[in-house]
ROTI-535539 format. One record per residue (C-alpha): residue number from 1; residue in three letters; x, y, z. Coordinates in steps of 0.02 Angstrom, whole numbers, plus 32768, in hexadecimal, padded with zeros to 4 digits. Layout:
// ROTI-535539
+-----+------+------+------+------+
|  nr | rest |    u |    v |    w |
+-----+------+------+------+------+
| NUM |  ala |    X |    Y |    Z |
...
+-----+------+------+------+------+
This chain:
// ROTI-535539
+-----+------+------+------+------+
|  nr | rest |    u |    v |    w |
+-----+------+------+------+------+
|   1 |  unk | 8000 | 8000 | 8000 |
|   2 |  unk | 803E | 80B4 | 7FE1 |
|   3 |  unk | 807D | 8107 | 806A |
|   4 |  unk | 8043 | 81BB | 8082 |
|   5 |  unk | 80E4 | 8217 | 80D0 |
|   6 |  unk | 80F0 | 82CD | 8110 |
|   7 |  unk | 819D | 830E | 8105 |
|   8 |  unk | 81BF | 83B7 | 815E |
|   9 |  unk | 825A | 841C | 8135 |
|  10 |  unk | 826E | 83AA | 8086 |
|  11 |  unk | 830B | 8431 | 8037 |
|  12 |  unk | 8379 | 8409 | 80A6 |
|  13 |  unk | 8415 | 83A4 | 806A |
|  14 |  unk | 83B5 | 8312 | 80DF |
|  15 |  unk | 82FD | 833A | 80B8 |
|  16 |  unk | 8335 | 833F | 8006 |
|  17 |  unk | 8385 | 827E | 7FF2 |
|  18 |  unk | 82DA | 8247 | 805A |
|  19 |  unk | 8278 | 829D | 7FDE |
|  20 |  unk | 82E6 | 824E | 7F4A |
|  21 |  unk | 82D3 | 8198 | 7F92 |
|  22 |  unk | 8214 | 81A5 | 7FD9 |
|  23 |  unk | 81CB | 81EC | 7F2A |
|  24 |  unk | 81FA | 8150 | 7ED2 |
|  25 |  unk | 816A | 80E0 | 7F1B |
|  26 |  unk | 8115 | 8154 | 7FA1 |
|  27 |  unk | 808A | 81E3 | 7FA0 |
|  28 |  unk | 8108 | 8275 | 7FE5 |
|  29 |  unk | 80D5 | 8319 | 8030 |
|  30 |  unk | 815B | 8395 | 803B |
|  31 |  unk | 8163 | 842D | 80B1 |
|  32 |  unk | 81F2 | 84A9 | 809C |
|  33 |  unk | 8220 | 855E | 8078 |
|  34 |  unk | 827C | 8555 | 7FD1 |
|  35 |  unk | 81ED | 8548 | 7F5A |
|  36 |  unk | 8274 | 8531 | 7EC7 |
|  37 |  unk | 82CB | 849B | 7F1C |
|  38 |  unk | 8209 | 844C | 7F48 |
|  39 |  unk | 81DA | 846B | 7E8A |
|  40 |  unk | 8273 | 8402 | 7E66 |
|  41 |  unk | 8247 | 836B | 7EE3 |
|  42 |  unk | 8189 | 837B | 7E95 |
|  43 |  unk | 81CA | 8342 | 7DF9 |
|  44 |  unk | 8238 | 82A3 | 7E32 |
|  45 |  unk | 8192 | 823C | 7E6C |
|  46 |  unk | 80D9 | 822F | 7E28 |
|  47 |  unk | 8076 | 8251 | 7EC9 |
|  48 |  unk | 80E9 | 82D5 | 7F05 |
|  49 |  unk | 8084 | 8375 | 7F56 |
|  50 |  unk | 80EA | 8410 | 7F93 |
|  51 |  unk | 80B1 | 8492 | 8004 |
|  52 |  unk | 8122 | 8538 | 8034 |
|  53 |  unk | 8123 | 855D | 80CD |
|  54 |  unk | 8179 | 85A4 | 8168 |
|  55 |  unk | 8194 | 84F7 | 81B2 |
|  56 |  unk | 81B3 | 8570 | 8258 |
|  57 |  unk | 80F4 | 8592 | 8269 |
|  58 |  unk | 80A8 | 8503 | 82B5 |
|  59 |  unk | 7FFB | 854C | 827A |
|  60 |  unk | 801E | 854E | 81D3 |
|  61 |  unk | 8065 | 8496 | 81CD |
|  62 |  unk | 7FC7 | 8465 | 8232 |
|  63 |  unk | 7F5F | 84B6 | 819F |
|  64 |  unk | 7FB9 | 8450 | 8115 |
|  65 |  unk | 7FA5 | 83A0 | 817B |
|  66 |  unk | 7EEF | 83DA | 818D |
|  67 |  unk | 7EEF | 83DC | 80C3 |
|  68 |  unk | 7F4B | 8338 | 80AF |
|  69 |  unk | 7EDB | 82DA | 812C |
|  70 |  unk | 7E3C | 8323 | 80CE |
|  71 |  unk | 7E9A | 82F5 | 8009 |
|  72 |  unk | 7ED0 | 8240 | 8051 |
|  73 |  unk | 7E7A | 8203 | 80E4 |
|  74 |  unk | 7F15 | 81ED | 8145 |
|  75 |  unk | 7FC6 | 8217 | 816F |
|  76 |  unk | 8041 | 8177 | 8186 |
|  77 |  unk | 80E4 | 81DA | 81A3 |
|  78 |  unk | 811F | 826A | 81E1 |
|  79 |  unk | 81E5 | 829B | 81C3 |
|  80 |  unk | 820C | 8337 | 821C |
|  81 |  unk | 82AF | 837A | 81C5 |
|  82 |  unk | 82D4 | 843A | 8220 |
|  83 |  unk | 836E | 846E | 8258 |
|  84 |  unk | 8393 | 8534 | 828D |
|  85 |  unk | 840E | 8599 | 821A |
+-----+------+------+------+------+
């Protein structure tokens, strides 16, 4: 069964080799700031879904997991990728 995955912070060097590996056979959500580098993951998988966002404000990531639950029914993973500059 397909795996529906959440992956917060997904343009980091880590976030981004998750991303890589995950879109091959897994739904993928990806949360980050760089909308260029989450364009780029979008592309690598077919049921890739990117969302811009301050991954900071835990209001707005509550909003986009509200939106996921509603689109698929459920969330099976959650990778939480942040680390402070």
């Amino acid at each position: 069964m397909n795996k529906v995955i959440v992956l917060v912070g997904a343009t980091s060097m880590i976030g981004q080799a998750c991303a890589r590996i995950l879109a091959e056979k897994e739904t993928l959500i990806l949360l980050a700031r760089n909308t260029e580098k989450l364009e780029d993951l979008k592309k690598r998988g077919n049921s890739v879904e990117a969302y811009p966002v301050d991954i900071t404000s835990q209001q707005k990531i509550e909003s986009i997991l509200d939106k996921v639950l509603k689109t698929h029914g459920r969330i099976d993973a959650m990778v939480y990728k942040y680390t402070s500059q």
